[in-house]
C-alpha positions in Angstrom: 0.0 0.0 0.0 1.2 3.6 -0.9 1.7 6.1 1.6 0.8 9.7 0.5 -0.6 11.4 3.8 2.9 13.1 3.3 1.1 14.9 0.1 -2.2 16.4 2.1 -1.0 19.4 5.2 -2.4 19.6 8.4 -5.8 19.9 8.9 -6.4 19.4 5.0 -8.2 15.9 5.9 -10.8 18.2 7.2 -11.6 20.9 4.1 -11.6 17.8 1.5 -14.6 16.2 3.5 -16.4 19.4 3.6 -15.6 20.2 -0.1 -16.6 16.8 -1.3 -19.6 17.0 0.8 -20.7 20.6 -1.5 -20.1 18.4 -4.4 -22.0 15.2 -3.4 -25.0 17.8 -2.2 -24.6 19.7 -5.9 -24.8 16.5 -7.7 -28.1 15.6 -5.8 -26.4 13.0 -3.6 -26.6 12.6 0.4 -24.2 13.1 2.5 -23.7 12.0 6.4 -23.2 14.7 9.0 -21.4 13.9 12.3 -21.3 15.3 15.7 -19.8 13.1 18.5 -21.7 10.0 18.6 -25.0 11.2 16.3 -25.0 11.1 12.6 -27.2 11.9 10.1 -28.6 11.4 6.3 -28.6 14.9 4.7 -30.3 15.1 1.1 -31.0 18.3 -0.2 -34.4 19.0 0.2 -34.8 21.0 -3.5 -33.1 17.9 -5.4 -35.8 15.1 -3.9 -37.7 12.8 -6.8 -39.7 10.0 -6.7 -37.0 7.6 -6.4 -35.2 9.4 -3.3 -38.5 9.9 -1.8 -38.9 6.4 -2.0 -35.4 5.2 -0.9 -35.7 7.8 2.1 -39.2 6.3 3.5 -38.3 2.9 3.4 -35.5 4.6 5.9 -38.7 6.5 8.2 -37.7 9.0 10.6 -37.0 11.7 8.3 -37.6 15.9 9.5 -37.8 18.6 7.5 -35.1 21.4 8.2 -35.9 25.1 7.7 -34.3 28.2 8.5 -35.8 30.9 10.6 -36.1 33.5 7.6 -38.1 30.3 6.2 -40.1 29.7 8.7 -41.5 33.1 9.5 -42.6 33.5 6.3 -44.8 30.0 7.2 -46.0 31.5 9.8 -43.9 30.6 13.0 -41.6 33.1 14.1 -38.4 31.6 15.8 -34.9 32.8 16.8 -33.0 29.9 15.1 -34.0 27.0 12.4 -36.6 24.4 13.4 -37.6 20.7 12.4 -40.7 19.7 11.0 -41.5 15.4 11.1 -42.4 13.6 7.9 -44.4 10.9 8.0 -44.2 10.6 4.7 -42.0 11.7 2.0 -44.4 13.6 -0.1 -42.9 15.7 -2.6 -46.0 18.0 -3.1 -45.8 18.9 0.6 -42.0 19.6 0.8 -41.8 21.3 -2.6 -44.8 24.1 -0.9 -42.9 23.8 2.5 -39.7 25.1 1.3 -40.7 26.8 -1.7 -44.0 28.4 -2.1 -44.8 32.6 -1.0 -48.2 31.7 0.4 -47.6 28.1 2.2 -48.4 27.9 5.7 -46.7 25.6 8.0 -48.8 22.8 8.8 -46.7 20.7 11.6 -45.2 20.9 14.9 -41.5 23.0 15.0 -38.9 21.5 17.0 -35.3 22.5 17.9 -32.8 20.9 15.9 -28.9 19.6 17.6 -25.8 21.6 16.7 -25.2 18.7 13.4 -28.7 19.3 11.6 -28.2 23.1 12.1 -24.7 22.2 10.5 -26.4 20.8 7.8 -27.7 24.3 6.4 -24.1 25.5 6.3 -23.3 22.9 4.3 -26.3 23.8 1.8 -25.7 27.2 1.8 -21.9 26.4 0.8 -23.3 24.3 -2.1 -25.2 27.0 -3.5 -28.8 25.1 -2.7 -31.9 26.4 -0.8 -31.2 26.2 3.0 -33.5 23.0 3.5 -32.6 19.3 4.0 -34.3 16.2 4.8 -32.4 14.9 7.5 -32.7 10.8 9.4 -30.8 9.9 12.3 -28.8 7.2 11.8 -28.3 4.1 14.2 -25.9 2.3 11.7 -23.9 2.8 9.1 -24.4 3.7 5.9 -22.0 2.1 3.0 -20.8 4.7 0.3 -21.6 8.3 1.6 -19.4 10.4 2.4 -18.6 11.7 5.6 -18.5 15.5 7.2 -18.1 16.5 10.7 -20.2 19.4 12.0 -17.1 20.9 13.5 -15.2 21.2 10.0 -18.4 22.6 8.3 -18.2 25.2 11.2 -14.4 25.6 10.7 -14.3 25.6 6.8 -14.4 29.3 6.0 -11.7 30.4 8.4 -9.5 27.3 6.9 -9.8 28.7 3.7 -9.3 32.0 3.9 -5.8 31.4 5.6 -5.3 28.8 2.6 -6.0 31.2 -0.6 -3.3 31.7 -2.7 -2.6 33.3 -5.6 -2.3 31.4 -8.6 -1.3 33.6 -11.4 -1.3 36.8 -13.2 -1.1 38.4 -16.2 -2.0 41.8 -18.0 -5.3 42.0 -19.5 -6.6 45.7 -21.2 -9.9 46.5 -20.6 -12.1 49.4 -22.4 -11.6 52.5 -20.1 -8.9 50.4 -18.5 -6.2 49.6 -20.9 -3.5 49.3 -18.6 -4.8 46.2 -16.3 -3.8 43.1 -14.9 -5.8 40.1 -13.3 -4.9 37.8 -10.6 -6.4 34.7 -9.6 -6.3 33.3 -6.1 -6.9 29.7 -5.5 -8.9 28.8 -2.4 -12.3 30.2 -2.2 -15.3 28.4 -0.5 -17.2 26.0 -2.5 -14.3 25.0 -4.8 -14.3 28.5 -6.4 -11.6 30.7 -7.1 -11.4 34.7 -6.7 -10.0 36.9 -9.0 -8.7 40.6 -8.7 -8.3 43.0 -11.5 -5.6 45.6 -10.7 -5.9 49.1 -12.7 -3.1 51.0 -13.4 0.1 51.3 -11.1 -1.5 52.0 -8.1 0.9 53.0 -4.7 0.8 50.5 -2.7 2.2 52.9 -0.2 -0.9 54.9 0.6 -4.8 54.7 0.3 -5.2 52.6 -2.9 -8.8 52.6 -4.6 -10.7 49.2 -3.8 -13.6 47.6 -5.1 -15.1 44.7 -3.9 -17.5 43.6 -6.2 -19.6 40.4 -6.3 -19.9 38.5 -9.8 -23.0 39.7 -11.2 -23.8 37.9 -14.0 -27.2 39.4 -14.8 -25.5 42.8 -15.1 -22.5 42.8 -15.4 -22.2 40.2 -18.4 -25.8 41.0 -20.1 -26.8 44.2 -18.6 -29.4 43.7 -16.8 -31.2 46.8 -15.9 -32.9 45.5 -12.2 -29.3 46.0 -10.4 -26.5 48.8 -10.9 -23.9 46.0 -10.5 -22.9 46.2 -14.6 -22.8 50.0 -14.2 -20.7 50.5 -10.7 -18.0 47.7 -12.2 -17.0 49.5 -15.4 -17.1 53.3 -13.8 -15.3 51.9 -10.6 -12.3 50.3 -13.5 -12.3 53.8 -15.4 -12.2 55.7 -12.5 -9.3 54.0 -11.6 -7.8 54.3 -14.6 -7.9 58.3 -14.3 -7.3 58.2 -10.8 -3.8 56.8 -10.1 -5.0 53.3 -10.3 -6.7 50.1 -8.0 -7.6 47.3 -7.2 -11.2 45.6 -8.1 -11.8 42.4 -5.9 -14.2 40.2 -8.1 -15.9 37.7 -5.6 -17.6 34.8 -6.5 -20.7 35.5 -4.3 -23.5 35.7 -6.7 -26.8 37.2 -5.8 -25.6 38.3 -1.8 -23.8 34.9 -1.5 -27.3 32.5 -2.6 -26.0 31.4 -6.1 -26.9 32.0 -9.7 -30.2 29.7 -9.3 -31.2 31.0 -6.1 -30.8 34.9 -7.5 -32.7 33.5 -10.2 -35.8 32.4 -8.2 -35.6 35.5 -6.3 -36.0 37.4 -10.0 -39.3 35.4 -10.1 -40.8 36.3 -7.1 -39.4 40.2 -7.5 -41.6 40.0 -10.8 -45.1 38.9 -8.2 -44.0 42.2 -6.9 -41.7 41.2 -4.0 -38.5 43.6 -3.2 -35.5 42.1 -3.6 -34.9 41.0 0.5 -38.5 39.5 0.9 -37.6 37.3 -2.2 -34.7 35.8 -0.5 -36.6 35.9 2.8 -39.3 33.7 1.0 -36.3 31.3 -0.1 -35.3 30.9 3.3 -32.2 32.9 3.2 -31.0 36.3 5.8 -30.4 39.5 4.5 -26.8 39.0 3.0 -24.5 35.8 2.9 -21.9 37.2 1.8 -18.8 37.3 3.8 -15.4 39.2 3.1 -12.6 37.5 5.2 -11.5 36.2 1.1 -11.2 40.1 0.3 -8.9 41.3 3.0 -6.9 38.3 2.5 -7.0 38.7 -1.3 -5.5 42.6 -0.4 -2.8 41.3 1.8 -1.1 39.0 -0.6 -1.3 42.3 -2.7 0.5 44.5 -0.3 -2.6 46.4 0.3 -3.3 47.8 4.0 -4.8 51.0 3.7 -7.7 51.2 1.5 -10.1 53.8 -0.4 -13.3 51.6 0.1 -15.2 52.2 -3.6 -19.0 51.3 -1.7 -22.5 51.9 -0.6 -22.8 48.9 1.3 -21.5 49.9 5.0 -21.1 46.1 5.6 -17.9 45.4 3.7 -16.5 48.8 5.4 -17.3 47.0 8.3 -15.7 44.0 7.5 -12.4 45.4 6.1 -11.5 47.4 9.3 -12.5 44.1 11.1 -10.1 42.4 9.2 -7.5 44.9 10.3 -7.4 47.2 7.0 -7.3 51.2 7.5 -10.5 52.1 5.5 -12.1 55.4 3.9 -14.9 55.1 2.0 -15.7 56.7 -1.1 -19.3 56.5 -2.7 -20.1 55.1 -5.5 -23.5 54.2 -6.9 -24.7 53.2 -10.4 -27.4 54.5 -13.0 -30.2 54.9 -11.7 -33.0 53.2 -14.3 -37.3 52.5 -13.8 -36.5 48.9 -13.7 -34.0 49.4 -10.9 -35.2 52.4 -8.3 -37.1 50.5 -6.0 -34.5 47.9 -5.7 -31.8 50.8 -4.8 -34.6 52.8 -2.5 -34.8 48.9 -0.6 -31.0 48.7 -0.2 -31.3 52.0 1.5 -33.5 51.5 3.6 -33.7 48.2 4.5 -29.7 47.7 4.7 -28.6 50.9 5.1 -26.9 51.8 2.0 -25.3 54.9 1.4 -27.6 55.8 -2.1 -29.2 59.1 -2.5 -32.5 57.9 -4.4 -35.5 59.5 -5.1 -38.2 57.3 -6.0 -41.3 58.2 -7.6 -44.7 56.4 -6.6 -45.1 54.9 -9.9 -41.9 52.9 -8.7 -43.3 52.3 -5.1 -45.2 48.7 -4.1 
């Protein structure tokens, strides 16, 4: 037998379960979730079929997980996630449960242990609604992988102080001719980061920084129901006329939720939801995002005094957290009739710093 522990470093062991676990939950497969003695079968709740459904009952003792945001909007207000028992594995009934704007719940809540709440982390790093079927197991179970609830807990922090960069080269950009991009290897979920740096900024002093989260409604096709596209390219020409920068481009799409999530949200923002009560509806807080990857990201740049490019006083927040001297500078894109009210709700409901005016024919 070969040995090759020699190949993985400390502490590794621990990241590869939780990143194999994202992958088996992506995929639509189920995963076990240890803590201490207990262990449990987590399937995501969104990828059941007839098939699972059936393979799950023959199991019995399966509960629904929800978050809190979930919940309240079923009706039960709570400080934490809850369980709900399944008799049964009907689809019908989950699919409303977790899904739809006007379900109400229809079961007992319970209070779940530290390795089903676990078990949302683990979701919520997969990019998949916040809701699993869980069953405790009392033997084991041939073939699944294997995640501990500590190393879900621990995984961020692990990989922040893992990310590396990877590579760099110059890349011109239209009002940015003179750029480079970096990659950094080491991102949550398997996925790398990237920073475009404008220019020749000094190092020295306050250097121009955006943190930007991929947008790939707007800033790839345009979309006019965020300002993302437009606060992307005048934050890179800026820089270009202004001594230069540093544009962090985070994989975080739609607050952290994922390209299908951001997606679904779209769908209930067109039944007239604002943009927060459609990810409330999905089960998900205010903001997932996190931005421990961005002040590492400007450390391995030799940046540690930053010119904050924002509206969002959270990443402000979290950069001086991190240790970074910040100022903040404004910025805020083109205000458009598709996009008002969802600027006027980041104002008032997250506190951004945007000076809208918005009309009653844009109000709900």
């Amino acid at each position: 037998m070969y040995d090759i522990s020699g190949l993985f470093p400390a502490n590794e062991s621990s990241t590869v379960s939780v990143e194999r676990g994202v992958a088996e939950l992506r995929a639509g497969r189920p995963v076990v979730l240890a803590e201490g003695a207990q262990k449990f079968l987590v399937y995501p709740a969104e990828q059941l079929d007839e098939h699972a459904a059936d393979v799950l009952d023959r199991i019995g003792g399966a509960r629904l997980i929800l978050t809190m945001q979930r919940l309240g909007r079923l009706g039960v207000e709570r400080d934490g996630p809850g369980l709900i028992a399944l008799q049964k594995i009907d689809i019908e009934r989950i699919t409303a449960l977790i899904l739809d704007e006007d379900a109400r719940i229809d079961a007992p809540v319970s209070n779940p242990v530290p390795a089903e709440e676990a078990a949302l982390d683990l979701l919520r790093l997969a990019h998949l609604l916040p809701a699993a079927i869980l069953i405790k197991l009392d033997a084991p179970v041939a073939g699944l992988n294997e995640v501990a609830g500590a190393d879900i807990r621990a995984f961020r922090a692990r990989k922040i102080t893992s990310l590396r960069l990877i590579g760099r080269a110059p890349v011109p950009l239209e009002g940015a001719p003179n750029s480079e991009i970096a990659v950094f290897r080491g991102g949550e979920g398997l996925r790398d980061q990237a920073a475009v740096i404008v220019g020749d900024p000094d190092l020295s002093g306050p250097v121009h920084v955006r943190l930007h989260s991929a947008c790939l409604t707007g800033d790839l096709f345009g979309s006019l129901k965020c300002d993302c596209g437009d606060q992307l390219r005048h934050t890179a020409k800026f820089m270009a006329e202004n001594g230069g920068g540093v544009i962090l481009y985070l994989d975080q799409e739609g607050r952290g939720n994922g390209l299908a999530n951001k997606v679904r949200a779209y769908g209930l923002q067109a039944k007239g939801h604002d943009t927060y009560d459609a990810d409330e509806i999905l089960g998900f807080g205010l903001d997932q995002r996190r931005f421990g990857y961005a002040a590492r990201m400007l450390d391995l740049l030799g940046v540690t005094r930053v010119r904050l490019m924002t509206n969002n006083p959270k990443k402000i927040e979290a950069l001086r957290a991190a240790g970074l001297e910040v100022s903040d500078q404004r910025i805020q894109g083109r205000p458009t009739p598709e996009n008002i009210h969802y600027l006027a709700t980041k104002r008032d409901r997250a506190g951004h710093f945007l000076d809208v005016d918005v009309p009653p024919s844009a109000e709900n």
